[in-house]
mmJSON file of the N, C-alpha and C atoms, coordinates in Angstrom:
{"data_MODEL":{"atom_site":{
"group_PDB":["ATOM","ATOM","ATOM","ATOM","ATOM","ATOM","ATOM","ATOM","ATOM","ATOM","ATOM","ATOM","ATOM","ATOM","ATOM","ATOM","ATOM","ATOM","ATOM","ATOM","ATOM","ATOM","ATOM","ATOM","ATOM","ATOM","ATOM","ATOM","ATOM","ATOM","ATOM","ATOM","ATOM","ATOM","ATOM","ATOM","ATOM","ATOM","ATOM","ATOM","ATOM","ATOM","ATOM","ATOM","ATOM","ATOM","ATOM","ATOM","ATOM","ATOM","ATOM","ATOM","ATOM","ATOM","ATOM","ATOM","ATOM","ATOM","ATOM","ATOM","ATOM","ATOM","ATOM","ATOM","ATOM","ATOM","ATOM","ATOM","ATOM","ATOM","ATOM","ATOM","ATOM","ATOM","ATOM","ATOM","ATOM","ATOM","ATOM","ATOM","ATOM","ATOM","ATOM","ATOM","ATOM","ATOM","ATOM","ATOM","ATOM","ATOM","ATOM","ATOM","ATOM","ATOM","ATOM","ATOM","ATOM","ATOM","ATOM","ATOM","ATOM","ATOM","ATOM","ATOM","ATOM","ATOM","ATOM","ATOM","ATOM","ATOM","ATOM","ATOM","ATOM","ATOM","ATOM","ATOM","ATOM","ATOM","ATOM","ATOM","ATOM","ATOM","ATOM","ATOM","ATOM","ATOM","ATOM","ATOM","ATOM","ATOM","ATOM","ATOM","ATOM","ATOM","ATOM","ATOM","ATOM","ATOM","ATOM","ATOM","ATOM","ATOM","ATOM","ATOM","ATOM","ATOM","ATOM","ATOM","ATOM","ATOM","ATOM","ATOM","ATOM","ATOM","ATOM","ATOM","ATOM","ATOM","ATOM","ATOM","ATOM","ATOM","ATOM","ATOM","ATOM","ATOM","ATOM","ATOM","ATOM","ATOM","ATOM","ATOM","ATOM","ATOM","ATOM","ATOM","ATOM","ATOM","ATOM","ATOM","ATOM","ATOM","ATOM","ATOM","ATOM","ATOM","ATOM","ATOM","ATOM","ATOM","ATOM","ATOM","ATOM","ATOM","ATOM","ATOM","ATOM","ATOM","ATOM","ATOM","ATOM","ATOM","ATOM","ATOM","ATOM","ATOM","ATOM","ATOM","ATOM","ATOM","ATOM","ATOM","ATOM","ATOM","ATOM","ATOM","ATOM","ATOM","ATOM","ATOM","ATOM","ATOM","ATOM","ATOM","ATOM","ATOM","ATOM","ATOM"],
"id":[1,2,3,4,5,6,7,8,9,10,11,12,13,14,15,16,17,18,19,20,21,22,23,24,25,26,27,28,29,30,31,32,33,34,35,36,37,38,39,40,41,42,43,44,45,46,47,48,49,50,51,52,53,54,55,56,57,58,59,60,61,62,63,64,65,66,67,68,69,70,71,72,73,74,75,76,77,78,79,80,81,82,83,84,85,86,87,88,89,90,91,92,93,94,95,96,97,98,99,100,101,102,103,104,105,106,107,108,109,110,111,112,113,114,115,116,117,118,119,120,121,122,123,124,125,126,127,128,129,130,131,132,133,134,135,136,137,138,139,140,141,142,143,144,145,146,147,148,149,150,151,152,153,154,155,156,157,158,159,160,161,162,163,164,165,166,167,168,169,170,171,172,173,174,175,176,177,178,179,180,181,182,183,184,185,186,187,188,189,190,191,192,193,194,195,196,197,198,199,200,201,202,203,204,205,206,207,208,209,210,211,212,213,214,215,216,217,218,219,220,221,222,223,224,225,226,227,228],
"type_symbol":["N","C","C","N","C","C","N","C","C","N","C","C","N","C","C","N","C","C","N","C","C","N","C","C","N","C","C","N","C","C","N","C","C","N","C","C","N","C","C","N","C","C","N","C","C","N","C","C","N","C","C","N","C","C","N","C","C","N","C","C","N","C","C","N","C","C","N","C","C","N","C","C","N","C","C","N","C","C","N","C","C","N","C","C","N","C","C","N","C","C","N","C","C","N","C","C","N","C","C","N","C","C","N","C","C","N","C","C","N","C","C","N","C","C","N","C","C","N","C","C","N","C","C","N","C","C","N","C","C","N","C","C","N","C","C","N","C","C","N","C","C","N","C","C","N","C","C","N","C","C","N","C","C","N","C","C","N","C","C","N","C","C","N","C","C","N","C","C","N","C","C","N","C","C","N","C","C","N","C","C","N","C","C","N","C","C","N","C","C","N","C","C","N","C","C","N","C","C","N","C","C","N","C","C","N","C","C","N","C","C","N","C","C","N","C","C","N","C","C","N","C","C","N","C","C","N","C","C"],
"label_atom_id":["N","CA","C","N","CA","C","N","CA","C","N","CA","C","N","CA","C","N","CA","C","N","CA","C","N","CA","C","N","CA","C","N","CA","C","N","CA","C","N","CA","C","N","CA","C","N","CA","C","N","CA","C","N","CA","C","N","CA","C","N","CA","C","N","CA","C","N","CA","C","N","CA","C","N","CA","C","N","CA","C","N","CA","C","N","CA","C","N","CA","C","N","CA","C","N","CA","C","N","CA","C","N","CA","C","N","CA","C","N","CA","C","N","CA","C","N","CA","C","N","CA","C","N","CA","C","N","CA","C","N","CA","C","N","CA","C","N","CA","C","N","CA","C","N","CA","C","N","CA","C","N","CA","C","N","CA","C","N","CA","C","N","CA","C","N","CA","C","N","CA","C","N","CA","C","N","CA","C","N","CA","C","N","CA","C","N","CA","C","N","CA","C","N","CA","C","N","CA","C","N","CA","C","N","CA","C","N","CA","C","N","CA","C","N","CA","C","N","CA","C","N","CA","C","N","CA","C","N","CA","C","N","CA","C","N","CA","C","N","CA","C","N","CA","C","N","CA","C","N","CA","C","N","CA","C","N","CA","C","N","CA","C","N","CA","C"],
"label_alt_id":[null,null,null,null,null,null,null,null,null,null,null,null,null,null,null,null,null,null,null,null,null,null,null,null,null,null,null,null,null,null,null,null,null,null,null,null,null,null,null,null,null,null,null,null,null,null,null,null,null,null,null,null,null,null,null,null,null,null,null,null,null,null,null,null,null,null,null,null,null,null,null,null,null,null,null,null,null,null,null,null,null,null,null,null,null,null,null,null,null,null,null,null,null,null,null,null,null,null,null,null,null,null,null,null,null,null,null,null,null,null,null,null,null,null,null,null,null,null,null,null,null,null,null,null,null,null,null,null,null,null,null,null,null,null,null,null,null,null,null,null,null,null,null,null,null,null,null,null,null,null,null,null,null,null,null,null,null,null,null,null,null,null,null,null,null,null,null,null,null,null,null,null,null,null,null,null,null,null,null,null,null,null,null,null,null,null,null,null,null,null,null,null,null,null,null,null,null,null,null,null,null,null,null,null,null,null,null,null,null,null,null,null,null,null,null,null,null,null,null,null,null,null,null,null,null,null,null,null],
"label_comp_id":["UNK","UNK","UNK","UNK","UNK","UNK","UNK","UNK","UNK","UNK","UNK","UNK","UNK","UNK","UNK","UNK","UNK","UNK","UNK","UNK","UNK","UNK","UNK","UNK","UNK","UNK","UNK","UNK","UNK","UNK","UNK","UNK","UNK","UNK","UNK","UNK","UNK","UNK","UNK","UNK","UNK","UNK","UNK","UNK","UNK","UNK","UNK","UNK","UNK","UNK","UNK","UNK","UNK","UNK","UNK","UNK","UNK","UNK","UNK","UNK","UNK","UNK","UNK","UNK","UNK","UNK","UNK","UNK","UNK","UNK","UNK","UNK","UNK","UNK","UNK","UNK","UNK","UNK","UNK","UNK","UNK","UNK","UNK","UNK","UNK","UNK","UNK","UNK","UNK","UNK","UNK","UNK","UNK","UNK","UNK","UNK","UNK","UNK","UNK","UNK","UNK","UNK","UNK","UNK","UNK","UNK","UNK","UNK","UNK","UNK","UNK","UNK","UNK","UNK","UNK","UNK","UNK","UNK","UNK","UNK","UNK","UNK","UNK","UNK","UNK","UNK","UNK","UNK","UNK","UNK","UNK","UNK","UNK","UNK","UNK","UNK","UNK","UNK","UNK","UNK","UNK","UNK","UNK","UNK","UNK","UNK","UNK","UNK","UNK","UNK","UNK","UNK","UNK","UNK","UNK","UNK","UNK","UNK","UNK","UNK","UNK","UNK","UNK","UNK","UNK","UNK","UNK","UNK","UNK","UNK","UNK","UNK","UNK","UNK","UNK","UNK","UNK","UNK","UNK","UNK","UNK","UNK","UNK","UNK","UNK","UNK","UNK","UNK","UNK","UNK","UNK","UNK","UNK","UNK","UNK","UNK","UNK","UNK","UNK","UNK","UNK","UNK","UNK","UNK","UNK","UNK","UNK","UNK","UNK","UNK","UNK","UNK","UNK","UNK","UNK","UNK","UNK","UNK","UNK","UNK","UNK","UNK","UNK","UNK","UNK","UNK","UNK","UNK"],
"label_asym_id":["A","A","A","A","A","A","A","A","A","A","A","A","A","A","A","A","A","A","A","A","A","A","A","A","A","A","A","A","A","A","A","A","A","A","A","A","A","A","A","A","A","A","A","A","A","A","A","A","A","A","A","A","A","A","A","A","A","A","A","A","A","A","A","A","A","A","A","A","A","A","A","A","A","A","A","A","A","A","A","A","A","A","A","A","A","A","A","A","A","A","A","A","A","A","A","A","A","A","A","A","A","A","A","A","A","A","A","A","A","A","A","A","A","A","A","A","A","A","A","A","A","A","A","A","A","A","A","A","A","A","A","A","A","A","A","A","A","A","A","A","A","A","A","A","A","A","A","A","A","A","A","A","A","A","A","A","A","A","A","A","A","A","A","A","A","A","A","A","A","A","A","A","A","A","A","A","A","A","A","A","A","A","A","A","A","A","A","A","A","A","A","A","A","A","A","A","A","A","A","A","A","A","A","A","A","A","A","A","A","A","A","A","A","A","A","A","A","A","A","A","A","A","A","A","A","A","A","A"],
"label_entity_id":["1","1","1","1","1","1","1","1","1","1","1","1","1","1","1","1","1","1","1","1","1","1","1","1","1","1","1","1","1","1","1","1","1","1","1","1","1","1","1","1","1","1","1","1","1","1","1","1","1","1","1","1","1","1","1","1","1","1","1","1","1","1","1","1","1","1","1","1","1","1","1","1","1","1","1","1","1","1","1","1","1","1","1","1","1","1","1","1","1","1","1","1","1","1","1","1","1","1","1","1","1","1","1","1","1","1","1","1","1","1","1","1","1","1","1","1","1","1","1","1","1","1","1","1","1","1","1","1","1","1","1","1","1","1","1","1","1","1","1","1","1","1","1","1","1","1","1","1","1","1","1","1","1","1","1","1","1","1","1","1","1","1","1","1","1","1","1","1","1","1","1","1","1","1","1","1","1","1","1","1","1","1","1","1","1","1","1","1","1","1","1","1","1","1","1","1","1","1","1","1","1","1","1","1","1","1","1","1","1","1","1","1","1","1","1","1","1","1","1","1","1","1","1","1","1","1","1","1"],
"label_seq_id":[1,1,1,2,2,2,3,3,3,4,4,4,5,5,5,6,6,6,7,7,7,8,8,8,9,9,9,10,10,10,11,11,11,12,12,12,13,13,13,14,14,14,15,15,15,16,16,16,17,17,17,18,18,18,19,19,19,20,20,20,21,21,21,22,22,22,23,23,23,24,24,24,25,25,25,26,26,26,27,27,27,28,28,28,29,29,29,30,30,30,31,31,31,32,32,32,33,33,33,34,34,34,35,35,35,36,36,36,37,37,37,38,38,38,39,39,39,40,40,40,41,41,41,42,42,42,43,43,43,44,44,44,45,45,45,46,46,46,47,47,47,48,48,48,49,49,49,50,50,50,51,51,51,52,52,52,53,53,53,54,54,54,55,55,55,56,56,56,57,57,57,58,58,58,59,59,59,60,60,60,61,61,61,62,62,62,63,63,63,64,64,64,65,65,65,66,66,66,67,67,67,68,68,68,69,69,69,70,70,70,71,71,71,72,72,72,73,73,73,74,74,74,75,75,75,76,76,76],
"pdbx_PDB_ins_code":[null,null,null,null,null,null,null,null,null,null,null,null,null,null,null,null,null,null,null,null,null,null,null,null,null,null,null,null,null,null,null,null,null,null,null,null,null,null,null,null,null,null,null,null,null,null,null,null,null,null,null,null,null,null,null,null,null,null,null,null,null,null,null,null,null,null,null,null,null,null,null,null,null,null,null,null,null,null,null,null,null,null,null,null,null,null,null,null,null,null,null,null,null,null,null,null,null,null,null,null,null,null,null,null,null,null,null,null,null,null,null,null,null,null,null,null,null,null,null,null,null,null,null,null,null,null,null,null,null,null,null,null,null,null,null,null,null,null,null,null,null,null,null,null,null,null,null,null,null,null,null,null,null,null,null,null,null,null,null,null,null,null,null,null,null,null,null,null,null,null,null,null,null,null,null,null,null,null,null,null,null,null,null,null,null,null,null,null,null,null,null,null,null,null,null,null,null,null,null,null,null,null,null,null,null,null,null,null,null,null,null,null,null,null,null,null,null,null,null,null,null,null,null,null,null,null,null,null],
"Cartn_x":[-46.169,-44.824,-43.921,-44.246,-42.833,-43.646,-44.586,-45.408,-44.629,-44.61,-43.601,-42.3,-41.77,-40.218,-39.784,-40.757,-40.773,-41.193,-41.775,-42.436,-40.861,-40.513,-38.87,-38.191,-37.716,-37.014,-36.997,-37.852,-38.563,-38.209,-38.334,-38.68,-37.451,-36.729,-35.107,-34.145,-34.395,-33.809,-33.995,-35.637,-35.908,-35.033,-35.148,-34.624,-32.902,-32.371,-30.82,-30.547,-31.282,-30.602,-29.831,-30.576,-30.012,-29.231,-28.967,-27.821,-26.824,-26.574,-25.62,-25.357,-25.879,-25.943,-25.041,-25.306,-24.907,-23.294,-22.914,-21.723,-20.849,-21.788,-20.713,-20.407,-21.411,-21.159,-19.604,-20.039,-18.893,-17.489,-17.59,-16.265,-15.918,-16.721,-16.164,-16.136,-16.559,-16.163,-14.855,-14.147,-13.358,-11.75,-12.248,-11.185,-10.962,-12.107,-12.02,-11.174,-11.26,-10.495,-9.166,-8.979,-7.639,-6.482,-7.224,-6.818,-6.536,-7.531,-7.031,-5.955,-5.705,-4.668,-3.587,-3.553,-2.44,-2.059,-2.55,-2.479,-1.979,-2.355,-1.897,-0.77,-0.195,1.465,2.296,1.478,2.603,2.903,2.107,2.11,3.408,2.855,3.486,5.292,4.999,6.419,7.11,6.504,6.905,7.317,6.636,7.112,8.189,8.159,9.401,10.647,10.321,11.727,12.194,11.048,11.737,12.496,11.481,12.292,13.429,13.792,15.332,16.213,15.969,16.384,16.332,16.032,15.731,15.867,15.892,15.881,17.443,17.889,19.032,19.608,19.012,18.741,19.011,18.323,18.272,20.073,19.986,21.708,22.655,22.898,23.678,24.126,22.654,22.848,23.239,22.583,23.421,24.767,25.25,26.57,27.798,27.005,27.796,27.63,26.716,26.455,27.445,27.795,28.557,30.474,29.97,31.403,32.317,31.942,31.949,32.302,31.782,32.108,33.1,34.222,34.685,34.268,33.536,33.298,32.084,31.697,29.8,29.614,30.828,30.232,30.063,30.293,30.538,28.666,27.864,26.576,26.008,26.29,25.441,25.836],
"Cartn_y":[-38.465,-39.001,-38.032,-36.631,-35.684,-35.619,-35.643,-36.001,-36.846,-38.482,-39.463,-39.381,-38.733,-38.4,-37.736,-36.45,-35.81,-36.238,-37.187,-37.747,-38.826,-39.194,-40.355,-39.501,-38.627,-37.854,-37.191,-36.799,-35.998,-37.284,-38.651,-39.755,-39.892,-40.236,-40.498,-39.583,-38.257,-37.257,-37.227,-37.076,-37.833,-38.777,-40.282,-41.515,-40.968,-40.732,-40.912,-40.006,-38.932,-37.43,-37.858,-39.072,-39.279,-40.251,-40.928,-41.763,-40.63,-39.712,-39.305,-38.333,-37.848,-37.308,-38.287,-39.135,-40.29,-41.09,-40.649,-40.904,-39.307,-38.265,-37.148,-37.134,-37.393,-37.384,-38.473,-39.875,-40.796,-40.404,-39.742,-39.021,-37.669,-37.233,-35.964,-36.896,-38.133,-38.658,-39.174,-39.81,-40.664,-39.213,-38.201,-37.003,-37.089,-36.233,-36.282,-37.16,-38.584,-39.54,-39.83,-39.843,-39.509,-38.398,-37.022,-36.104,-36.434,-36.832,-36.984,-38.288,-39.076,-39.589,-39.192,-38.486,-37.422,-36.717,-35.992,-34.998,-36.284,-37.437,-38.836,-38.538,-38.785,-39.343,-38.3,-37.007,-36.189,-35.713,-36.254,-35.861,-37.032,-38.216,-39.069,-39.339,-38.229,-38.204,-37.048,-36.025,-34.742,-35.155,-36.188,-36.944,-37.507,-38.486,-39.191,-38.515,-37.433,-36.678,-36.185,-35.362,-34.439,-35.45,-36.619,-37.663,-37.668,-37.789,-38.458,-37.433,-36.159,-34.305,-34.167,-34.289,-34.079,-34.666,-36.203,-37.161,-37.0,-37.836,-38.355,-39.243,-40.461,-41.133,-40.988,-39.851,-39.527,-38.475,-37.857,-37.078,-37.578,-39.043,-39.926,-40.684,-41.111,-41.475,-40.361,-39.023,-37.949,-37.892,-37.868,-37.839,-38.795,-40.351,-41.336,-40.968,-41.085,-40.92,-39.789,-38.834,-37.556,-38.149,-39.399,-39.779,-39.01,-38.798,-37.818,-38.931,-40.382,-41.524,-42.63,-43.042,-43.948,-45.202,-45.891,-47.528,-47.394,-48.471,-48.522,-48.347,-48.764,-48.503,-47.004,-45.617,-44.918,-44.347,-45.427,-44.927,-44.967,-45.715,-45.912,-44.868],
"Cartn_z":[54.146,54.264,55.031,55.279,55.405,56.813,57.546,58.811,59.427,58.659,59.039,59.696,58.94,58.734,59.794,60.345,61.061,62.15,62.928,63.776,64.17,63.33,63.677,64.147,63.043,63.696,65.153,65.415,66.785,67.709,67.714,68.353,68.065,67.461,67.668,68.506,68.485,69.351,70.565,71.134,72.314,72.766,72.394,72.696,73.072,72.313,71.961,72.818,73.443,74.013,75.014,75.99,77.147,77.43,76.301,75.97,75.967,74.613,75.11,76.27,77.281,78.077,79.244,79.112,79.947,79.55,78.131,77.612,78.07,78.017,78.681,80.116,80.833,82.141,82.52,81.879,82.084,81.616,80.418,80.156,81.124,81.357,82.886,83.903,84.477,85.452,84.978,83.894,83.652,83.889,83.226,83.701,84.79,85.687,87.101,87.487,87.155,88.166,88.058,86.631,86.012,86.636,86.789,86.952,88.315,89.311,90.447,91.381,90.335,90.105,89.866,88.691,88.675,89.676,90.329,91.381,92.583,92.837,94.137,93.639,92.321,92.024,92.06,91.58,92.025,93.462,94.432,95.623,96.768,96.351,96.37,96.292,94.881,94.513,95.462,95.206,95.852,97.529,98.29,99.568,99.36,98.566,98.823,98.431,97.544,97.173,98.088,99.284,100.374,101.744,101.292,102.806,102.027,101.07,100.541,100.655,100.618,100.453,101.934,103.074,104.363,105.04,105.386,106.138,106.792,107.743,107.648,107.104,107.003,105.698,104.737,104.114,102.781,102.56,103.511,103.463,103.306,104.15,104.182,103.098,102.238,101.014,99.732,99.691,98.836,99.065,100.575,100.47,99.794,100.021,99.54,97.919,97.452,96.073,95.53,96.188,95.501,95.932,96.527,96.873,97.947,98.839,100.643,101.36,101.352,101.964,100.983,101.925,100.921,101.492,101.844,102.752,103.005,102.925,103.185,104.823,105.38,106.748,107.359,106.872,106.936,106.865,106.345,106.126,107.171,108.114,109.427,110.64],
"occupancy":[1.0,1.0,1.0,1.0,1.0,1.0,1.0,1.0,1.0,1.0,1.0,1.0,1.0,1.0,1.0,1.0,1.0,1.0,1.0,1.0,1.0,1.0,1.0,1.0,1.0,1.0,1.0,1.0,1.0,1.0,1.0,1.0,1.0,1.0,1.0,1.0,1.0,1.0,1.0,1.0,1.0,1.0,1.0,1.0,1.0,1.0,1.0,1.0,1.0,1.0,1.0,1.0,1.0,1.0,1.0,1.0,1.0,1.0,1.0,1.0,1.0,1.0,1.0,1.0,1.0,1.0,1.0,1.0,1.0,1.0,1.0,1.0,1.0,1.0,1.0,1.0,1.0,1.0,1.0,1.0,1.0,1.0,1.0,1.0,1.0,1.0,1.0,1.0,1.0,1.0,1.0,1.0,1.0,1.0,1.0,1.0,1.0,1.0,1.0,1.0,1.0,1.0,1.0,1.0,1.0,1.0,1.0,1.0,1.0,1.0,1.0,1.0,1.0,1.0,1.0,1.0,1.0,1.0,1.0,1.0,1.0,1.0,1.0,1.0,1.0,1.0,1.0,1.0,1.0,1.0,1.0,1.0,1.0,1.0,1.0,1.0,1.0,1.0,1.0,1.0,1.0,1.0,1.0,1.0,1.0,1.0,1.0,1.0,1.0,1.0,1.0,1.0,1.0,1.0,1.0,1.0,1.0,1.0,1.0,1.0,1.0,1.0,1.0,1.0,1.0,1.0,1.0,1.0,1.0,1.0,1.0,1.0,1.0,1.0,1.0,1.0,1.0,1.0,1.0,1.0,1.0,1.0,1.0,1.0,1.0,1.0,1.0,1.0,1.0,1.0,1.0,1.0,1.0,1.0,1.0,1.0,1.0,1.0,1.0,1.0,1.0,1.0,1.0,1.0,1.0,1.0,1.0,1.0,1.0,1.0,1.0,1.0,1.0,1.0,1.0,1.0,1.0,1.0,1.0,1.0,1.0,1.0,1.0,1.0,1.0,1.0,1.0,1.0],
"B_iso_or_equiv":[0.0,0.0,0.0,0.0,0.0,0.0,0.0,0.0,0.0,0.0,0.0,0.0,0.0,0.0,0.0,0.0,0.0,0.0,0.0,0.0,0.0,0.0,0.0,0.0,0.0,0.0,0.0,0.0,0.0,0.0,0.0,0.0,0.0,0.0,0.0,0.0,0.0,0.0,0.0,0.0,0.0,0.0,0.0,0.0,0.0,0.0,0.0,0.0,0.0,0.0,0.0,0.0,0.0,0.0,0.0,0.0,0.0,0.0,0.0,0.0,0.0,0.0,0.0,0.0,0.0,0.0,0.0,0.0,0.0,0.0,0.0,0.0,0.0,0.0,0.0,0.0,0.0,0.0,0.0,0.0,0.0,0.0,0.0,0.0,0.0,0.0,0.0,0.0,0.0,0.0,0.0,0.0,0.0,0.0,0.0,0.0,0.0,0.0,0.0,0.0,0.0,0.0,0.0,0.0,0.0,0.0,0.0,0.0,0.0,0.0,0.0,0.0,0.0,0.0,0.0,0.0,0.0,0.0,0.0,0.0,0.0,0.0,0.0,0.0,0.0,0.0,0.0,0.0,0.0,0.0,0.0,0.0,0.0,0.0,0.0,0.0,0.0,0.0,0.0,0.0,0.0,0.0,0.0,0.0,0.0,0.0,0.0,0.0,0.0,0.0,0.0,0.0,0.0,0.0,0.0,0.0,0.0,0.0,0.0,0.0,0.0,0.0,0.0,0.0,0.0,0.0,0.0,0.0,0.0,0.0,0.0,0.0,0.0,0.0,0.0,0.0,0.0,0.0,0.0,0.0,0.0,0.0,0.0,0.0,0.0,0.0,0.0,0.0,0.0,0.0,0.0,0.0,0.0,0.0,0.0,0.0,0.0,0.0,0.0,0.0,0.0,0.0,0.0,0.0,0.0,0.0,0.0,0.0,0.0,0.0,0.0,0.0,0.0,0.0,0.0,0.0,0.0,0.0,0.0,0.0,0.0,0.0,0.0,0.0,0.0,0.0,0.0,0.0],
"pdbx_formal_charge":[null,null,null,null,null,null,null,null,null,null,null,null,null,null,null,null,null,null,null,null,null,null,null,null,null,null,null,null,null,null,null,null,null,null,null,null,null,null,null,null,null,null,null,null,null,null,null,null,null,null,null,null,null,null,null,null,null,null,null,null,null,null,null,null,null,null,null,null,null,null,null,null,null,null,null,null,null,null,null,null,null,null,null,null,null,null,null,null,null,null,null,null,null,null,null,null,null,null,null,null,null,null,null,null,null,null,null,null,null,null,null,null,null,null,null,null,null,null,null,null,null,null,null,null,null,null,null,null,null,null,null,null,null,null,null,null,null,null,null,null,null,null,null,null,null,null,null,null,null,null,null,null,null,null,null,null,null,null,null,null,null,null,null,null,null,null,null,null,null,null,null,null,null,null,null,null,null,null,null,null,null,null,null,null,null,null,null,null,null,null,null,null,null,null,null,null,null,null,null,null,null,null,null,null,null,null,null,null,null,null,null,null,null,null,null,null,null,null,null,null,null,null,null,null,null,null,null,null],
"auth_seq_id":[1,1,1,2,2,2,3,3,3,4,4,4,5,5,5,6,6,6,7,7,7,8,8,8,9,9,9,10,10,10,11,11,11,12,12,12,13,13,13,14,14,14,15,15,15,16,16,16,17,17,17,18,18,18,19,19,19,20,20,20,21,21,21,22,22,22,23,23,23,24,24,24,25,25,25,26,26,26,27,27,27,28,28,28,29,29,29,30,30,30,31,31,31,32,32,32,33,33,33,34,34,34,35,35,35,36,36,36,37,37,37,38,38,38,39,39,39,40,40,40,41,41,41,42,42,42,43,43,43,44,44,44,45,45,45,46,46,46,47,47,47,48,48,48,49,49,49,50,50,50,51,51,51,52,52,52,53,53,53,54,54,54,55,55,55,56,56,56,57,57,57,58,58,58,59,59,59,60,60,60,61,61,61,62,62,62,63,63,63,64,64,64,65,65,65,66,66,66,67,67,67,68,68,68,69,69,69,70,70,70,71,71,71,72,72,72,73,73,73,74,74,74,75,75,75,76,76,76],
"auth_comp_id":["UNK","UNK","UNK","UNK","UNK","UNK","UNK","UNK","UNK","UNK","UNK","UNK","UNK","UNK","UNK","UNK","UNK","UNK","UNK","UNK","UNK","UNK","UNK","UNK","UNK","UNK","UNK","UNK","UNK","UNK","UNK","UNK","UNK","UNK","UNK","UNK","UNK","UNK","UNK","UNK","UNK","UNK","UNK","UNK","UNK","UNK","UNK","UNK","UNK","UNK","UNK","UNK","UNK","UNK","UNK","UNK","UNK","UNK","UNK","UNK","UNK","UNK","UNK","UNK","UNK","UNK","UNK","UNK","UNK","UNK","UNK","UNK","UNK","UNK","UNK","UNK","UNK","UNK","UNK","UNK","UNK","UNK","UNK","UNK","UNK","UNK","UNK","UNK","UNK","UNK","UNK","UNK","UNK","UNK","UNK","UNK","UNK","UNK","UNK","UNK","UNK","UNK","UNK","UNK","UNK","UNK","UNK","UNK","UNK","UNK","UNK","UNK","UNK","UNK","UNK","UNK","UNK","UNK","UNK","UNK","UNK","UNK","UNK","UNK","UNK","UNK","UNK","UNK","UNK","UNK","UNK","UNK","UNK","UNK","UNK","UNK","UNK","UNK","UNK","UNK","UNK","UNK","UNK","UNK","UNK","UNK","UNK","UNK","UNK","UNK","UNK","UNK","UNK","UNK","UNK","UNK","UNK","UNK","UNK","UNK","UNK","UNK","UNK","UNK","UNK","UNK","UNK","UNK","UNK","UNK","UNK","UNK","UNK","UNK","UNK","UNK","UNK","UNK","UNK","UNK","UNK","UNK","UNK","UNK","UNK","UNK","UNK","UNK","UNK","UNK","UNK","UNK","UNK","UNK","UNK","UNK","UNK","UNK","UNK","UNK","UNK","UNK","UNK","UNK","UNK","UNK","UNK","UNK","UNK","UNK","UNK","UNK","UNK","UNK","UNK","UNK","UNK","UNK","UNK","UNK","UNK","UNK","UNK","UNK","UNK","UNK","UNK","UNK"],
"auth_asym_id":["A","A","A","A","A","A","A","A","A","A","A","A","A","A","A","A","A","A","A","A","A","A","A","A","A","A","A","A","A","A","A","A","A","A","A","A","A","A","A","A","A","A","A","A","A","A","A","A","A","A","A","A","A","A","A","A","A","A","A","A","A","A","A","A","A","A","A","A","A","A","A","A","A","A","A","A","A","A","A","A","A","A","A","A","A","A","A","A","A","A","A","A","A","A","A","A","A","A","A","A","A","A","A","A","A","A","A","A","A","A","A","A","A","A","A","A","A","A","A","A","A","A","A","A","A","A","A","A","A","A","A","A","A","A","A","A","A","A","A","A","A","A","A","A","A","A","A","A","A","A","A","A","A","A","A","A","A","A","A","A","A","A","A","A","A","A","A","A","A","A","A","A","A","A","A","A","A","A","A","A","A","A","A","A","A","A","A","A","A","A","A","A","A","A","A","A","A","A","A","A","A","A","A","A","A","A","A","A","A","A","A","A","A","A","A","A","A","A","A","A","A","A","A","A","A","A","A","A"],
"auth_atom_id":["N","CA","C","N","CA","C","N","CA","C","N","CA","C","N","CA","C","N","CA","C","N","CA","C","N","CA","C","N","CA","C","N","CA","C","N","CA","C","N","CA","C","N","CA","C","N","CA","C","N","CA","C","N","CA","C","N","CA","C","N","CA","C","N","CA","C","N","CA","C","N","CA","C","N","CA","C","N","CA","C","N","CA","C","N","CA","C","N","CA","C","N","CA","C","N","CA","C","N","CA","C","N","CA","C","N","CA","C","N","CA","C","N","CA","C","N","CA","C","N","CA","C","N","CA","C","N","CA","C","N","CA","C","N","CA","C","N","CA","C","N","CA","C","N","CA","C","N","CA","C","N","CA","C","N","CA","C","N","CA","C","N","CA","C","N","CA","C","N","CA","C","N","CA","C","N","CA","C","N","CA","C","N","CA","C","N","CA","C","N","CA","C","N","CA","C","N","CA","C","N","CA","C","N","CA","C","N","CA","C","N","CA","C","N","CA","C","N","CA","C","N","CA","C","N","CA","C","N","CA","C","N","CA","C","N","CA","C","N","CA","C","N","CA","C","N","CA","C","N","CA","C","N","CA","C","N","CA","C","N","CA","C","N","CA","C"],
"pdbx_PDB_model_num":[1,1,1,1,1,1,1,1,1,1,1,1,1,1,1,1,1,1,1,1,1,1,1,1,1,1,1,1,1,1,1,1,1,1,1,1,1,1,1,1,1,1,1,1,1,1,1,1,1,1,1,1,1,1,1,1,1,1,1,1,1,1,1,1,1,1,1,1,1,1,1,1,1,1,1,1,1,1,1,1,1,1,1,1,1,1,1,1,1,1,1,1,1,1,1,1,1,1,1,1,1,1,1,1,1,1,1,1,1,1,1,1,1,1,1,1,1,1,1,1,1,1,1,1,1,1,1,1,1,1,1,1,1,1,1,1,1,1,1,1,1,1,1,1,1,1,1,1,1,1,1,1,1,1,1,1,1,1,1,1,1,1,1,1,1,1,1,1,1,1,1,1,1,1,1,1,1,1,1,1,1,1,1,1,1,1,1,1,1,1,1,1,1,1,1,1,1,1,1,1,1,1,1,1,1,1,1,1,1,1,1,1,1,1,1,1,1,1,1,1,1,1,1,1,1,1,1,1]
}}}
């Protein structure tokens, strides 16, 4: 009987190893992609902040916003 026991066991560890092997890999891929998502949006963001900070465009509109312009036509 303890032959038995030992023989499943051995045969269940086998089997299952590469299951989970295959559940870690997918969770380091699922980071990875995440993460590099993260890293798109903050990049993304970090652009559009400097066109709005730099542009002319973007000056034109800080200025109105701080109230520098009194009339919308003053934006063009």
């Amino acid at each position: 009987m303890k032959q038995e026991i030992k023989d499943i066991a051995v045969e269940l560890a086998v089997r299952t190893a590469p299951a989970g092997g295959i559940a870690w890999y997918s969770q380091i891929s699922w980071t990875a992609f995440l993460t590099g998502v993260l890293v798109v949006l903050q990049i993304l963001y970090l652009v559009r902040k400097w066109w709005r900070e730099e542009s002319e465009w973007g000056v034109k509109l800080r200025r109105w916003a701080e109230g520098k312009f009194t009339k919308p036509g003053d934006l063009t």
